[in-house]
C-alpha positions in Angstrom: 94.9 101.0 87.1 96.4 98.1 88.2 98.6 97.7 91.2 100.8 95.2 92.4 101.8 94.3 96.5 104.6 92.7 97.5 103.7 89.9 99.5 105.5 86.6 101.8 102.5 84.4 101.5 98.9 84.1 99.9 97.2 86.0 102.6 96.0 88.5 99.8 94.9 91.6 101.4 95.5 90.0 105.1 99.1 89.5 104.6 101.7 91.8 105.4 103.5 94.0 102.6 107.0 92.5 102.0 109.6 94.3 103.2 112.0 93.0 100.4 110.3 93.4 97.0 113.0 90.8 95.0 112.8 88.1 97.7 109.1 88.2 98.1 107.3 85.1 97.3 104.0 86.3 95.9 102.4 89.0 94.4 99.1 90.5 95.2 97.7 91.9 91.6 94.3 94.5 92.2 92.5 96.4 89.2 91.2 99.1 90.2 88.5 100.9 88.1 86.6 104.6 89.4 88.7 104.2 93.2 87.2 100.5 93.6 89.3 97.5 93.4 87.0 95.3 90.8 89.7 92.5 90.2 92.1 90.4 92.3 94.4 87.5 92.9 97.6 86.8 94.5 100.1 85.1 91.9 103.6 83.6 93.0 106.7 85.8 91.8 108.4 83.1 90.0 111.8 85.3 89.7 112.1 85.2 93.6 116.2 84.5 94.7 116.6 84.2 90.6 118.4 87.6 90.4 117.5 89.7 92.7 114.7 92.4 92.6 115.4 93.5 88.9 114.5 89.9 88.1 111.6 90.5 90.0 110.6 93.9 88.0 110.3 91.9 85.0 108.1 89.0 86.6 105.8 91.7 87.9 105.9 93.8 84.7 104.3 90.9 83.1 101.3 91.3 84.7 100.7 95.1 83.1 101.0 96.6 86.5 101.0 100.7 86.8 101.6 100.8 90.3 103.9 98.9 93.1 104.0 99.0 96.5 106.8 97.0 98.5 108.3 97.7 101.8 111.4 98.2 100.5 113.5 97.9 96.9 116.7 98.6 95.3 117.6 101.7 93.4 118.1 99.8 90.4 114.8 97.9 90.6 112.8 101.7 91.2 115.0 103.1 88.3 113.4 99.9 86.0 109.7 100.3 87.1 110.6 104.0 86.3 111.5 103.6 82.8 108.6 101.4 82.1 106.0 104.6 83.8 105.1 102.2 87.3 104.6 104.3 89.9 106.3 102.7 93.1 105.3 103.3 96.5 106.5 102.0 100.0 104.1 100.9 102.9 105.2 98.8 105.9 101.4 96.9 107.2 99.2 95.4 105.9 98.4 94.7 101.8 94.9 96.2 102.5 95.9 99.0 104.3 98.1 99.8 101.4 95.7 99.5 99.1 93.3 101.6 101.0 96.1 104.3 101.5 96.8 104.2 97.8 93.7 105.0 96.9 93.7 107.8 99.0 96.6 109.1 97.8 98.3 108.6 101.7 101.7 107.0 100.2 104.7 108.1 99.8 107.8 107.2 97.5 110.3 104.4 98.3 114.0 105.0 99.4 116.6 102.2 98.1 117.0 98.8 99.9 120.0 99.5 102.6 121.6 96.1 101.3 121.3 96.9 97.5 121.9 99.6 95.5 121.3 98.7 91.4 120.9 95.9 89.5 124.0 93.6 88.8 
């Protein structure tokens, strides 16, 4: 499995999920292999302002991600992780407790965005 948070700066696991997925400035990419992350890094999300969040599916889709976690994302941008079998989940907190509630299977979906509704 490999999951990817939405993140505003390089904190990694100290920063705060992202509240916007396509406006966030960085990703935070974790393998995860028998319930133990093995494999991280935080990488920047190139697509950021270029597009909006769908923009941003496709920049995080090129890191072979399975899962997503943002605080909050378009329906358009859920229906394309959808299509390509990403789970996405929302969390409001911090990356690491995310991650930790991920793992134990604590998160919920994701509603849409309240300012977007699908790609354009």
């Amino acid at each position: 499995m490999r999951v990817g948070i939405t993140l505003d700066d390089q904190s990694g696991l100290q920063g705060m999920v992202s509240q916007h997925f396509g406006q966030c400035k960085f990703f935070f990419l974790a393998d995860i292999e028998g319930g133990v992350p093995t494999n991280s890094r935080v990488v920047p999300n190139t697509a950021v302002h270029g597009g909006g969040g769908c923009v941003a599916v496709d920049e995080l889709l090129k890191h072979d991600i399975t899962h997503v976690i943002a605080g909050g994302m378009g329906m358009g941008a859920q229906q394309k992780f959808a299509n390509a079998g990403v789970k996405v989940f929302g969390y409001s907190g911090l990356a690491k407790d995310a991650l930790d509630d991920l793992l134990a299977s604590k998160l919920g979906g994701l509603g849409s965005c309240k300012d977007h509704g699908s790609c354009h």
